[in-house]
C-alpha positions, 0 to 999 in steps of 0.5 A: 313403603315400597310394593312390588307387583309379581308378575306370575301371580297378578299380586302386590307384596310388601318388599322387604323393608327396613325399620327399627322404630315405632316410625318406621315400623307404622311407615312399612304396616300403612303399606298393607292397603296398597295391596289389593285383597288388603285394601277389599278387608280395609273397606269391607272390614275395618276391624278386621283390618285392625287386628290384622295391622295389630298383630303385625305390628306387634310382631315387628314391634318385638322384632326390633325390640328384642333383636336389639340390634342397630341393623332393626329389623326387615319384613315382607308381606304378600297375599296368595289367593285368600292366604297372606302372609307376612314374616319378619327378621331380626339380626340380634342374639335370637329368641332362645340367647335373649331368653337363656340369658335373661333366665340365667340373670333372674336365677331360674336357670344357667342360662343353658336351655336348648332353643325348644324349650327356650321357644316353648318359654317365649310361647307362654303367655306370662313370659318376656324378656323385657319386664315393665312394671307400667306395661303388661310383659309377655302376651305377644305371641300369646296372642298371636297364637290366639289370632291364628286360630281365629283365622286358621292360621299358621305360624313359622318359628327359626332361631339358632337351630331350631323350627318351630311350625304351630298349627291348630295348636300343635307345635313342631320342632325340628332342628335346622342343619345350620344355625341362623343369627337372629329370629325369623318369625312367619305367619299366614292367615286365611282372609 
């Protein structure tokens, strides 16, 4: 784990790290108490510093897994005042490949929707990729979503050509000018 202090702000962020297993993913989160407002939250709060650790991991979790790359995945966590933010990268298919193509496998389309849709599929509750018949499938960003609202937060989707901003329960979308490879997925909390 690696911090960096930020000279203009006084504060410490999470550098961007690699991870790609369980491991290495535990090995970057474990870093968060080094940044001050994180380790105040540990202290004052530890279940809601649980949470907070939950939630990331399970962002970075899918990230690796759904990315399906051997490159992992990298994420970068900093504070801003009462804000923190934390984002993650992978350099797989991307969100909307990973669903046209399992969709188009399990016969519910040709596997040609356009990336909003597939961004509003992965959305759902009930939805995944990855079936499991021992492991619940498809509540990760369910919860997410739930987990911002608690916090009035705010989450940040890019894939293929697509954004999608998710505020208070409203989605934006937007089309991005250029394609990206892989998913970048970014939330920001009031702590």
């Amino acid at each position: 784990m690696r911090i960096a202090n930020d000279v203009s702000t006084k504060q410490k962020s999470l550098i961007f790290n690699n991870f790609n297993d369980e491991k290495s993913i535990e090995e970057n989160l474990n870093g968060l108490e080094q940044i001050p407002k994180m380790k105040e939250i540990k202290s004052q709060s530890p279940e809601k510093y649980q949470e907070i650790w939950s939630r990331l991991y399970e962002l970075s979790s899918n990230a690796v897994e759904h990315g399906e790359n051997e490159c992992g995945a990298v994420s970068n966590g900093y504070c801003n005042k009462n804000k923190f933010t934390f984002s993650v990268f992978d350099f797989g298919k991307g969100l909307a490949e990973n669903v046209n193509l399992y969709n188009k496998n399990i016969g519910v389309s040709n596997g040609d929707w356009n990336t909003k849709k597939c961004i509003e599929w992965a959305l759902d509750k009930a939805n995944s990729t990855k079936q499991s018949t021992t492991i619940p499938r498809g509540a990760g960003f369910y919860t997410t979503l739930n987990f911002l609202e608690k916090y009035n937060g705010q989450m940040s989707i890019y894939t293929s050509d697509t954004y999608c901003f998710i505020k208070n329960g409203k989605k934006q979308f937007k089309k991005m000018k250029n394609n990206i490879l892989g998913t970048i997925v970014s939330i920001s909390i009031h702590i």
